[in-house]
C-alpha positions in Angstrom: 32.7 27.9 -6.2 33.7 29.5 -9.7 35.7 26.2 -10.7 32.4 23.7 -9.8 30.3 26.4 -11.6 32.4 26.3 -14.7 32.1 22.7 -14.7 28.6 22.3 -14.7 26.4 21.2 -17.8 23.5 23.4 -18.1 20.2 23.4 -20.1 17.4 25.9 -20.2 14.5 25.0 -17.9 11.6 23.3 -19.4 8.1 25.2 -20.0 9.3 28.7 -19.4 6.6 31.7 -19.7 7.4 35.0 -20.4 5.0 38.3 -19.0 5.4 41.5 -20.6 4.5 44.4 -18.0 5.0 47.3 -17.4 6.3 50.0 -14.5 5.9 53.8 -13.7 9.6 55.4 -13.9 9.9 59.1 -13.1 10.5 61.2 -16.2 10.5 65.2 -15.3 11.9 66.2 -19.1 8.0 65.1 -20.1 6.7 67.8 -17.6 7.6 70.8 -20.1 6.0 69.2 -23.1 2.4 69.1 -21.0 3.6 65.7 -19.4 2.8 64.1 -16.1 6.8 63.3 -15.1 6.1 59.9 -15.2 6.3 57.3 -18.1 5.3 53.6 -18.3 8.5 51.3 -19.2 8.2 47.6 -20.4 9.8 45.0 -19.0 9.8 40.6 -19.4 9.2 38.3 -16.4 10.0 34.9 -16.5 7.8 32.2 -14.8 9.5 28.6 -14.5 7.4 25.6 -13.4 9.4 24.6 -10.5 8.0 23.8 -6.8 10.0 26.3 -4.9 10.1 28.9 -8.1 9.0 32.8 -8.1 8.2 34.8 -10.7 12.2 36.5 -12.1 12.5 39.6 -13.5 14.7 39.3 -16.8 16.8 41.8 -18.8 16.5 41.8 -22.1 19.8 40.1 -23.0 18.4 37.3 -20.7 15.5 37.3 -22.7 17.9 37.5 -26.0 19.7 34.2 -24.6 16.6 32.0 -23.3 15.5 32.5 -26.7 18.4 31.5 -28.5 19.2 28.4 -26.3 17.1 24.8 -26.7 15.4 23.4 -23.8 16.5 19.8 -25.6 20.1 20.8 -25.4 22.4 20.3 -22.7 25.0 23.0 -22.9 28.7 23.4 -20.8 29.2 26.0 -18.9 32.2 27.3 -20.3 30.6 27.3 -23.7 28.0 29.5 -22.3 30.0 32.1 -20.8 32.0 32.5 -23.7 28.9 33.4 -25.5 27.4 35.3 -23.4 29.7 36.0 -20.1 29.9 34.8 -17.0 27.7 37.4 -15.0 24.8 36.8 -17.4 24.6 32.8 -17.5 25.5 33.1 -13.3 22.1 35.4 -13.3 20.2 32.8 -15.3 20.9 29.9 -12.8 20.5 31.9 -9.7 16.9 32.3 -11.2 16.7 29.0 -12.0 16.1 29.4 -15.6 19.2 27.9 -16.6 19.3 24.5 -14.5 21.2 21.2 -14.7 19.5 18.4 -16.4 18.6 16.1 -13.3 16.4 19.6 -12.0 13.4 18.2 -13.9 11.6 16.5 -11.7 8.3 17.5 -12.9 9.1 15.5 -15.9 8.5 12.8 -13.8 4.7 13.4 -13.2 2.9 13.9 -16.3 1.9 17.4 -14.9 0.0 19.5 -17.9 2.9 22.5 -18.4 -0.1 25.2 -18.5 -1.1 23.4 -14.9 2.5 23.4 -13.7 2.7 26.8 -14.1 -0.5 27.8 -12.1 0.1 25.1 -9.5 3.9 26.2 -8.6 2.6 29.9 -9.0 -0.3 30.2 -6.6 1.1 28.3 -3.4 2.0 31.0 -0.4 4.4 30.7 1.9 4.1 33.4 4.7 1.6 35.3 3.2 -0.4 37.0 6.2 -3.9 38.3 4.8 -4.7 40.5 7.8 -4.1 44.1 6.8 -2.2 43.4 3.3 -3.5 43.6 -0.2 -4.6 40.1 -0.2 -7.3 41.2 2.5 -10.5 40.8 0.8 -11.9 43.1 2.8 -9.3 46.0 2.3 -9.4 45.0 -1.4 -13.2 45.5 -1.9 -13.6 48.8 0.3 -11.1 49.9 -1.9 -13.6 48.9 -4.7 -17.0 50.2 -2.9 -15.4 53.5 -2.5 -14.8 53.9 -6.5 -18.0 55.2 -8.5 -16.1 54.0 -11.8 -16.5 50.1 -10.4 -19.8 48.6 -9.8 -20.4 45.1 -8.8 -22.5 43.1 -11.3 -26.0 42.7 -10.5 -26.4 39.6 -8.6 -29.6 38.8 -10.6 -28.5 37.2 -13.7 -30.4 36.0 -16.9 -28.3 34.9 -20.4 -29.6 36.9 -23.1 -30.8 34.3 -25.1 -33.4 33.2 -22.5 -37.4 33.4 -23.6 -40.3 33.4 -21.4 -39.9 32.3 -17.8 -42.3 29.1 -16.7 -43.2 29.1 -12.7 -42.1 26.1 -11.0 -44.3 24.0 -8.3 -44.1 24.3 -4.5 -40.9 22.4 -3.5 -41.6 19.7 -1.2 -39.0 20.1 1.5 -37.2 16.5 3.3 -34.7 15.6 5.6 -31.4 16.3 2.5 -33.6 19.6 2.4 -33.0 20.2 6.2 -29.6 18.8 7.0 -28.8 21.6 4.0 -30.5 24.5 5.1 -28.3 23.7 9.0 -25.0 23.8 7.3 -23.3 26.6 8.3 -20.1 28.3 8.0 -18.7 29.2 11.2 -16.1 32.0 12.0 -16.0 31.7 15.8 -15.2 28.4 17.6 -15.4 27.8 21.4 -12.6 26.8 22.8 -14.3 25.2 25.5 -15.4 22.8 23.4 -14.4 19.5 22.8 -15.0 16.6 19.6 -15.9 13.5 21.1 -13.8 10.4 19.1 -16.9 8.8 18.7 -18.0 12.0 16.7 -15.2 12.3 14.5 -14.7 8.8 14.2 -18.2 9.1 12.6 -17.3 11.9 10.1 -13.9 10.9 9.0 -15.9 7.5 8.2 -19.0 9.7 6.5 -16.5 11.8 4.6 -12.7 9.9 4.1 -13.2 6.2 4.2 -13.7 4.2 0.9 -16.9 2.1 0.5 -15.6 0.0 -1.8 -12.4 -1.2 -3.3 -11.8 -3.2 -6.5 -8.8 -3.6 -9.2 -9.2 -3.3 -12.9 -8.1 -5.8 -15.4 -4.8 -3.8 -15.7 -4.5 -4.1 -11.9 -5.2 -0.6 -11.2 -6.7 -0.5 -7.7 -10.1 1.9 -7.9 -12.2 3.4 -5.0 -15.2 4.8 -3.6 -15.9 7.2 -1.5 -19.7 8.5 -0.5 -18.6 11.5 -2.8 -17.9 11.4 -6.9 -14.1 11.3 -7.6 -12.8 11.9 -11.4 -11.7 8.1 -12.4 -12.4 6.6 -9.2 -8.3 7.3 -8.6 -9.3 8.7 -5.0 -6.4 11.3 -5.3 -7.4 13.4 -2.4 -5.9 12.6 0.7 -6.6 13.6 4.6 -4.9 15.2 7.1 -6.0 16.1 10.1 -4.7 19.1 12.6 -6.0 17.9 16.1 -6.5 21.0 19.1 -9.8 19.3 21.1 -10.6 15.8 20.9 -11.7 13.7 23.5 -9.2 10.9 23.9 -6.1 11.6 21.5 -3.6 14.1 22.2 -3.0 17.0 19.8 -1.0 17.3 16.7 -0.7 16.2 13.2 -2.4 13.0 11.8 -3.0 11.3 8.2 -6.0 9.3 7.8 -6.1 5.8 6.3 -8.9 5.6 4.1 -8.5 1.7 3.4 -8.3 0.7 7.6 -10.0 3.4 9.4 -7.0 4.6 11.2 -5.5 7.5 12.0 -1.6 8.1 12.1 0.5 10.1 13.6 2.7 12.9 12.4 6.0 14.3 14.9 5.5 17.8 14.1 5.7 21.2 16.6 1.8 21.2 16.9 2.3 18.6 19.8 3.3 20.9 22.1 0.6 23.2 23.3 2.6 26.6 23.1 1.3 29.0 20.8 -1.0 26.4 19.2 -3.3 28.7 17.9 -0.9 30.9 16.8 1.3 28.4 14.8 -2.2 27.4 13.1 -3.1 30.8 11.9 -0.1 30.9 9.8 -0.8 27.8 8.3 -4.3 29.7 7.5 -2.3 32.9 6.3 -3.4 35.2 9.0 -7.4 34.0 9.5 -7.0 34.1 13.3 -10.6 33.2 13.8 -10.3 29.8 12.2 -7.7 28.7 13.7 -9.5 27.1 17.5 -11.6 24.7 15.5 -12.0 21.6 17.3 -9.9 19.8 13.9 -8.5 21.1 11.0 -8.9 18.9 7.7 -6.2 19.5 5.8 -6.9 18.3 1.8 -4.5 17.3 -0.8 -3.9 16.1 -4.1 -1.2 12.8 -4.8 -0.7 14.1 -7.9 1.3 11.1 -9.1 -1.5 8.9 -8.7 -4.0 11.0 -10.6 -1.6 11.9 -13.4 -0.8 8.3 -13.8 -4.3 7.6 -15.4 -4.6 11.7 -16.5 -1.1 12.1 -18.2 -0.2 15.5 -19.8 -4.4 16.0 -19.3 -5.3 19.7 -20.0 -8.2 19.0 -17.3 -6.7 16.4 -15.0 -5.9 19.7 -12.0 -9.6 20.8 -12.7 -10.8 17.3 -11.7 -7.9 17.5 -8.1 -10.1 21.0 -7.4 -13.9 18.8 -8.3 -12.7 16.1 -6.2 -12.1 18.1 -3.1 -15.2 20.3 -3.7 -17.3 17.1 -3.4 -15.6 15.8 -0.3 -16.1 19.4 1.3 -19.7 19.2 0.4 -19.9 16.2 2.3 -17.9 17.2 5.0 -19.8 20.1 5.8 -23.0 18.0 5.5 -21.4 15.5 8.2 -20.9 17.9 10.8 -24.3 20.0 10.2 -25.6 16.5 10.9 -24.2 16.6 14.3 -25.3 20.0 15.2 -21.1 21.0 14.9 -19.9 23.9 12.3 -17.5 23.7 9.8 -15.6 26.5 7.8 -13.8 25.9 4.2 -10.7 28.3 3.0 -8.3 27.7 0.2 -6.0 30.8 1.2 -3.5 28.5 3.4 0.3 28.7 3.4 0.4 25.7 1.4 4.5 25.3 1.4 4.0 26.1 5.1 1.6 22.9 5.3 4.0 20.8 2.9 7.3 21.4 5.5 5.2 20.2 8.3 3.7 17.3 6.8 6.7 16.6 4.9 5.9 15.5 1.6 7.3 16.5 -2.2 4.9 19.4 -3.5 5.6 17.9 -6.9 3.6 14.6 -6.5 1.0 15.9 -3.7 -0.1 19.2 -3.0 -2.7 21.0 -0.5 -6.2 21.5 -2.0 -7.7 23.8 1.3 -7.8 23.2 5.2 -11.5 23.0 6.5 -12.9 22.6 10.3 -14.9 21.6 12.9 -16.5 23.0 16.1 -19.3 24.1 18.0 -20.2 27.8 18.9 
């Protein structure tokens, strides 16, 4: 292992952040000078952009060397550890901030580096949200019971508003009713079954493009009944089958262009602990998981950074685009007297090993479903 190592060519890894924080270290000499016995020390994490990366802790000769080493340059190894030694430039590899030069595959994708860095940082693997600190409701009891943090009013005006002007009686129609039946639903029967027929009807409503045409670069542009930044149609469907009528559960991709649904080998098509296996891909939300169908949303990333290169707003539009389609999905089944639920806090590398795609060209948006009460 040491001879390959010392024969690898090395360069620093491309868009690196650095955090300065800080941690509580126990200090009982402060105690006789009126101190508490603990002190605050500073320390530098490192953030790479990489799909499987985590946030590294970094001394400061770490720090000392990342800084003095170009991200242009390819360096040998041998070089380096005669600069710096070999324990040091072995820690900055096993961190992945020192990387070979064929690593960069986001390079590749015309990802924003700001957006790379939130992207690659924000996707969970096992997280589990019942009982931990991610628990929303742990999180804001925590809050309610503090007199020193008040929720902002939910009545809101901007200061520079002047007087207020009444507006007429709204006339209420059938968008107004469809909207006021949408619901979002925490329990699901499990007696209850989607007829194909019925989600035939809402993939179509939601999923299927209306209209197809290429531009005069030969760019091939869609539409959907929902907005889409471009008309790139970068969001794709997936679909996590327990209860339909007619198909037998498990994993599916739906083909916006034919109407068809596909197939995906995956352990959700055997029945054992279906429910179970489904609640991790929902980090712990137990009561989602018997919907009818899951819908699970993504992002091709290289398609919609082909036309958005480098674009400081190009991830903002993946997010818009998947909003709308939610809108409209929700909409669909309110129409058929079904509920629906949305949530964005998913096990998304958990979803990318079943469905088996690169997290670097498409990524999970949020899982929504469908079922009756």
């Amino acid at each position: 292992m040491t001879a390959d190592f010392n024969h690898l060519e090395l360069k620093v890894a491309h868009e690196l952040f650095f955090h300065r924080r800080t941690k509580p270290s126990l200090a009982v000499e402060t105690i006789a000078s009126g101190g508490r016995g603990i002190i605050h020390q500073a320390y530098w994490v490192a953030y790479y952009s990489k799909s499987d990366s985590s946030p590294q802790e970094i001394s400061n000769e770490e720090m000392t060397a990342l800084n003095e080493l170009s991200p242009d340059t390819t360096y040998k190894t041998q070089i380096l550890i005669c600069r710096y030694g070999e324990g040091l430039i072995k820690s900055l590899v096993n961190k992945s901030l020192l990387i070979t030069p064929e690593s960069g595959i986001f390079q590749q994708i015309n990802w924003h580096p700001l957006a790379k860095l939130y992207y690659t940082n924000s996707r969970w693997h096992d997280t589990n949200l019942d009982g931990t600190e991610f628990d929303t409701s742990v999180a804001l009891a925590k809050v309610l019971s503090s007199d020193n943090d008040k929720a902002p009013p939910l009545k809101y005006l901007p200061q520079s508003t002047g007087h207020a002007m009444r507006l007429p009686q709204p006339k209420p129609s059938e968008v107004t009713e469809l909207l006021h039946r949408r619901r979002t639903c925490r329990t699901f029967a499990e007696s209850h079954f989607l007829s194909l027929s019925q989600l035939s009807t809402i993939l179509s409503d939601v999923f299927a493009f209306t209209k197809i045409s290429k531009t005069s670069t030969g760019l091939t542009l869609a539409s959907r009944t929902s907005p889409a930044g471009g008309s790139i149609q970068a969001t794709q469907c997936y679909l996590l089958i327990h209860r339909v009528t007619d198909i037998s559960p498990g994993l599916y991709y739906y083909c916006s262009i034919n109407h068809t649904l596909h197939h995906i080998p995956s352990e959700f098509d055997k029945p054992d602990d279906r429910y179970e296996k489904t609640a991790q891909l929902l980090a712990g939300q137990e009561y989602f998981a018997n919907a009818d169908v899951h819908f699970i949303m993504t992002t091709r990333f290289d398609r919609l950074f082909w036309k958005y290169r480098t674009h400081t707003k190009a991830l903002k539009v993946s997010h818009l685009d998947a909003g709308h389609l939610a809108q409209t999905l929700h909409l669909a089944c309110a129409s058929q007297h079904l509920t629906s639920y949305i949530s964005a806090a998913v096990n998304d590398k958990l979803l990318e090993h079943h469905l088996n795609f690169d997290p670097t060209r498409e990524g999970v948006v949020a899982m929504m479903g469908v079922g009756a009460t």
